[in-house]
VEXDREN-2710 file (C-alpha; in Angstrom, 1 decimal):
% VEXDREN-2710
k/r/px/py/pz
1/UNK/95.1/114.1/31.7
2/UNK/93.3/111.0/32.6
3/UNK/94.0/107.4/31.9
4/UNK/93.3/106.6/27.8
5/UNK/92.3/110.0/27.5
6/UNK/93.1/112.3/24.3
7/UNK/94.9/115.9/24.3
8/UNK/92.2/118.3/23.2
9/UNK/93.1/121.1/20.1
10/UNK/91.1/124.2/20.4
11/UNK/90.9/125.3/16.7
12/UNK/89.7/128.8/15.2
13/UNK/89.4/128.9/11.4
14/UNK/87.2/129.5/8.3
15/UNK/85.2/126.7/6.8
16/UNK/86.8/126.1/3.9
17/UNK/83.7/123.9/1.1
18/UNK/86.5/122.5/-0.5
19/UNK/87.7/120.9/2.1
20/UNK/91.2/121.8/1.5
21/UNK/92.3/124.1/4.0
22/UNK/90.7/125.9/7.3
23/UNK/88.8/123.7/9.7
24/UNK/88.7/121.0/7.2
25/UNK/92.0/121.1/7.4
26/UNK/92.8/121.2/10.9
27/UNK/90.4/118.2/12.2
28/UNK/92.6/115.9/10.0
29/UNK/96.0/117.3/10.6
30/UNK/95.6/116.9/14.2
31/UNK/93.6/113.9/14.1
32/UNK/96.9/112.6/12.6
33/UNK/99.1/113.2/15.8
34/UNK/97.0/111.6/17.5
35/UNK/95.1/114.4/19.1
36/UNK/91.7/115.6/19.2
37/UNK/90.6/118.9/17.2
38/UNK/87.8/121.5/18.8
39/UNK/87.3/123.6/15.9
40/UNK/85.3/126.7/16.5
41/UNK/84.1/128.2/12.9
42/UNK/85.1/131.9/12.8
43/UNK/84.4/132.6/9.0
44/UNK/82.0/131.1/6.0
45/UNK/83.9/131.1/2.5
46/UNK/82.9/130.6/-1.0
47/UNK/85.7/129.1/-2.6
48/UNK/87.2/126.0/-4.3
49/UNK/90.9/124.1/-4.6
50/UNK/92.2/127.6/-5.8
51/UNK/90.2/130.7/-5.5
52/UNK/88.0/132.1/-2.3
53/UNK/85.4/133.9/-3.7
54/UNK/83.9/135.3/-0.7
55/UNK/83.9/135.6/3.1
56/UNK/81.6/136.3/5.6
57/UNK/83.0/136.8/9.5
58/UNK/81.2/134.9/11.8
59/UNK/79.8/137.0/14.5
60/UNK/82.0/137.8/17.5
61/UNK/79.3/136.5/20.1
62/UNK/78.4/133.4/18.7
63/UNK/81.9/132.5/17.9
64/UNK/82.6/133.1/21.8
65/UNK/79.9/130.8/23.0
66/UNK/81.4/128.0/20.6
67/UNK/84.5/128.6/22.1
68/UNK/83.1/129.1/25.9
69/UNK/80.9/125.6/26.1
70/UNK/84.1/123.8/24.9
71/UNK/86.3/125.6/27.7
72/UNK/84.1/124.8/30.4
73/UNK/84.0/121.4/29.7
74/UNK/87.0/119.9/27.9
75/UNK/90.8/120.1/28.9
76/UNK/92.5/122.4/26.4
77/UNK/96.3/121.5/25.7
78/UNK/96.9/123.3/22.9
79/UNK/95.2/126.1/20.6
80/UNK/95.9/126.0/16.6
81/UNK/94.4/130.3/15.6
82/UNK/93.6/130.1/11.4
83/UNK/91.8/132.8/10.2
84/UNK/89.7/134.9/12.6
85/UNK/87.5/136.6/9.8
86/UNK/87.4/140.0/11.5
87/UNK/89.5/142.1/13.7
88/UNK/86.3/141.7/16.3
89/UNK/86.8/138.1/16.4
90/UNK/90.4/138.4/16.9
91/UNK/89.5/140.9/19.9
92/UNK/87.0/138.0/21.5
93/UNK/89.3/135.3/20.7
94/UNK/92.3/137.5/22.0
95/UNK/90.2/137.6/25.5
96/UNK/89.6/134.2/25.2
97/UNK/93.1/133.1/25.6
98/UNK/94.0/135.7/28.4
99/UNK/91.5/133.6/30.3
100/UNK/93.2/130.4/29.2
101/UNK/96.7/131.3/29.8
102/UNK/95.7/132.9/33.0
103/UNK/94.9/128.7/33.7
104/UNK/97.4/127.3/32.1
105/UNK/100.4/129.6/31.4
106/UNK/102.4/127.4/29.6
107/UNK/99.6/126.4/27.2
108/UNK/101.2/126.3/23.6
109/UNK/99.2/128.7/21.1
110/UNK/100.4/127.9/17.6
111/UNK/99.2/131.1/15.3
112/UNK/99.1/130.7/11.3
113/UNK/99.3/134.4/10.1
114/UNK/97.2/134.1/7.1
115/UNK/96.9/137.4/5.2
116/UNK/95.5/136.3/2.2
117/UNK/95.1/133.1/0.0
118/UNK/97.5/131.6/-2.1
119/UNK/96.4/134.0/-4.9
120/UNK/96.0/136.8/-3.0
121/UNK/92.6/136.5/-2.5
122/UNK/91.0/138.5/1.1
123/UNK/89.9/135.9/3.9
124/UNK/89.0/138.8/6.4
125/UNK/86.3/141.5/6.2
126/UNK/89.3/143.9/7.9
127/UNK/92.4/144.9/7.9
128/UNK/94.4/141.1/7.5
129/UNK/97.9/142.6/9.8
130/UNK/95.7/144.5/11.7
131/UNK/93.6/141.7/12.9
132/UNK/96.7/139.3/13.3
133/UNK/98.7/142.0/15.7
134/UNK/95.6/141.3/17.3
135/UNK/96.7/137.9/18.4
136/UNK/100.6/138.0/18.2
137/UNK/101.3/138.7/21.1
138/UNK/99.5/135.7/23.0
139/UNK/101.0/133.0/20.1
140/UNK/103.9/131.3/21.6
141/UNK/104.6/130.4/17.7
142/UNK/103.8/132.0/14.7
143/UNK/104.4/130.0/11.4
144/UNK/104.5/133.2/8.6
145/UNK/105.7/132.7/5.1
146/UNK/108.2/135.1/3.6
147/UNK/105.5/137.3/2.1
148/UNK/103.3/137.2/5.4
149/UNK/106.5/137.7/7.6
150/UNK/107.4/140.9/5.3
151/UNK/103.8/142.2/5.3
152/UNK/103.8/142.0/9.6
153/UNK/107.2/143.1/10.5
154/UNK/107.0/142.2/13.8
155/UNK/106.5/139.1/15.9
156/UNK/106.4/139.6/19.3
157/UNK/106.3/135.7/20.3
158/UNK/108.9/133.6/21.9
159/UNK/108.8/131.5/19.0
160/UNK/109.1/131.8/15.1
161/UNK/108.9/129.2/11.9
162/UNK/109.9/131.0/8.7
163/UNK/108.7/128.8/5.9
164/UNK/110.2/129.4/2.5
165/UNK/107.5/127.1/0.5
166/UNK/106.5/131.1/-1.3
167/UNK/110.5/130.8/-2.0
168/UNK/112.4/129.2/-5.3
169/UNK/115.2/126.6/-6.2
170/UNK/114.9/123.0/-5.4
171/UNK/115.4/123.2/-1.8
172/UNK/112.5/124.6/0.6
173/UNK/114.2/126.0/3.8
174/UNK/112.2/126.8/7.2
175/UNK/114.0/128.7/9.5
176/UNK/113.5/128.5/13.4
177/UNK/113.9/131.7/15.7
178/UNK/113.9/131.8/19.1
179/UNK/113.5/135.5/20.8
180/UNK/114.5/136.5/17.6
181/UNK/117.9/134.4/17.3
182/UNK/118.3/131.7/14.7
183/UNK/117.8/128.2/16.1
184/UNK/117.8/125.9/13.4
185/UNK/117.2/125.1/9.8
186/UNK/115.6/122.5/8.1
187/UNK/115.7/121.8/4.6
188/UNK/113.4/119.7/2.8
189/UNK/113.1/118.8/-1.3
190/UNK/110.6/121.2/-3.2
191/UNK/107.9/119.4/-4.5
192/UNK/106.1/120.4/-7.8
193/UNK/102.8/121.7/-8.5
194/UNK/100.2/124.1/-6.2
195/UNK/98.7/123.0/-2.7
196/UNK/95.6/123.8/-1.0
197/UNK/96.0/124.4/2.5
198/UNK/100.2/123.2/3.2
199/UNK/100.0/126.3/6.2
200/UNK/97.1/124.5/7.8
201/UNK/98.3/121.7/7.5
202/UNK/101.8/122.7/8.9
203/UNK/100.3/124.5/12.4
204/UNK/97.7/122.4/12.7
205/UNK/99.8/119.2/13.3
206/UNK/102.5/121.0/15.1
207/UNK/99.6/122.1/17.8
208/UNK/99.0/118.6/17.9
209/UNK/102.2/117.2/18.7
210/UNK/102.9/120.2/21.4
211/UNK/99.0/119.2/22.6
212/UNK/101.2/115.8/23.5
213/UNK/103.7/117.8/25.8
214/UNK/106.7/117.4/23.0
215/UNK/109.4/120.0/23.2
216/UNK/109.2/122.5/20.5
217/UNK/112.6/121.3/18.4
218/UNK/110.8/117.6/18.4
219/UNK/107.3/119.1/17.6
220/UNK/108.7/121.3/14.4
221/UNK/110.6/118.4/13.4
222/UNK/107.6/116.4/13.6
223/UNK/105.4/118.8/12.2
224/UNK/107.4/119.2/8.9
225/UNK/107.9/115.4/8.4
226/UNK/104.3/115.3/8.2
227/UNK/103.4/118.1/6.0
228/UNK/105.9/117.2/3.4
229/UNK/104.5/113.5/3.8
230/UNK/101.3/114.8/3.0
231/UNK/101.8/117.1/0.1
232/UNK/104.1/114.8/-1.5
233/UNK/101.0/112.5/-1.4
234/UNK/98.5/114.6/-2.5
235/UNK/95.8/114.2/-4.4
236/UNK/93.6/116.2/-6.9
237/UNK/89.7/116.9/-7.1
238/UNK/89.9/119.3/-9.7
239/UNK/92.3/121.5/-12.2
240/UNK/94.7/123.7/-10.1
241/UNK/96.0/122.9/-6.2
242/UNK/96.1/119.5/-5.0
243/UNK/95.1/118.6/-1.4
244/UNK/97.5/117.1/0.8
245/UNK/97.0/113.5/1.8
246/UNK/96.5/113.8/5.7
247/UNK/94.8/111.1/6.6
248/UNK/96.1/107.2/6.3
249/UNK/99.5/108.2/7.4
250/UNK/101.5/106.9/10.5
251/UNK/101.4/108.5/13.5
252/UNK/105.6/109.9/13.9
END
């Protein structure tokens, strides 16, 4: 990387209008560390703070050529994968990474299995494991909650951040796995109330802080600080889930 220059985030998500989770998301979470977000728009949503009320998959092609002018021009040190939208864009984006890794094999790919939203509503027009096995395999960590991690079974990557936000009791505890071997736990206070986009906002600022060259056990660490920072500042814009505060926070 050049002299003053920033690392570079390649981001695939849904546009989320209520600027709570997805891209939205992302752009700030990253922009947080210190790092610069690409995001590449695989879905359109109708939603709000709590519900999604639709989706529509961006098509496979066009999210490709997003994707393609920003490889061929900027340096990618990191990739942050949000929803895909459809099991054909997790295919393109799948191929996509191949050619990536095939440049760069040590290039950290930091997957948010999202199966559904907070309420259970569909963000994909396909099968929602179906489309994240898709993309597994090429993650070097996924960051599933409990429900998600039940739902897909299997996770194939070197690298695993079981989140127990979905969990109960006082206490949240994330849980660290390495080739499938517990690493470490961290434990952080529960905080009260419904947020809007806390797994975006998690990934998105570790990818970030790896985009920097941190060692994983510093970038999780990191990464958490941040996210519980952020949701124990948030803020409201209407009735229901608050959005984290990502923005006017020191850099960690």
């Amino acid at each position: 990387m050049s002299p003053g220059a920033v690392p570079a985030v390649l981001v695939f998500a849904g546009l989320d209008p209520s600027g709570g989770a997805g891209l939205a998301a992302d752009v700030l979470a990253i922009a947080a560390q210190g790092a610069h977000a690409l995001p590449v728009a695989t879905a359109l949503t109708v939603q709000d703070n709590n519900r999604v009320h639709a989706v529509q998959a961006v098509d496979a092609g066009f999210v490709l050529a997003q994707a393609q002018a920003l490889i061929d021009t900027v340096e990618i040190h990191a990739v942050k994968l949000g929803i895909p939208g459809s099991r054909a864009n997790a295919r393109a984006i799948a191929g996509l990474l191949r050619a990536l890794r095939a440049r760069d094999p040590q290039l950290p790919i930091v997957l948010d299995p999202v199966l559904a939203s907070g309420h259970g509503d569909a963000l994909a027009e396909d099968d929602p494991v179906a489309i994240v096995n898709e993309l597994l395999p090429l993650a070097t960590i996924a960051l599933p909650n409990e429900p998600e991690a039940c739902a897909v079974g299997n996770f194939p990557c070197a690298h695993l951040l079981l989140t127990g936000g979905h969990g109960e009791g006082s206490v949240v505890e994330n849980r660290w796995y390495t080739h499938g071997q517990l690493v470490r736990r961290w434990r952080w206070a529960r905080l009260p109330g419904a947020f809007h986009g806390s797994g975006c906002t998690l990934a998105a600022s570790l990818a970030g802080r790896l985009a920097h060259g941190e060692t994983m056990a510093a970038a999780l660490g990191a990464a958490q600080a941040y996210c519980h920072d952020a949701l124990a500042r948030a803020f409201a814009i209407a009735p229901g889930q608050r959005i984290p505060r990502r923005f006017l926070l020191p850099i960690v």
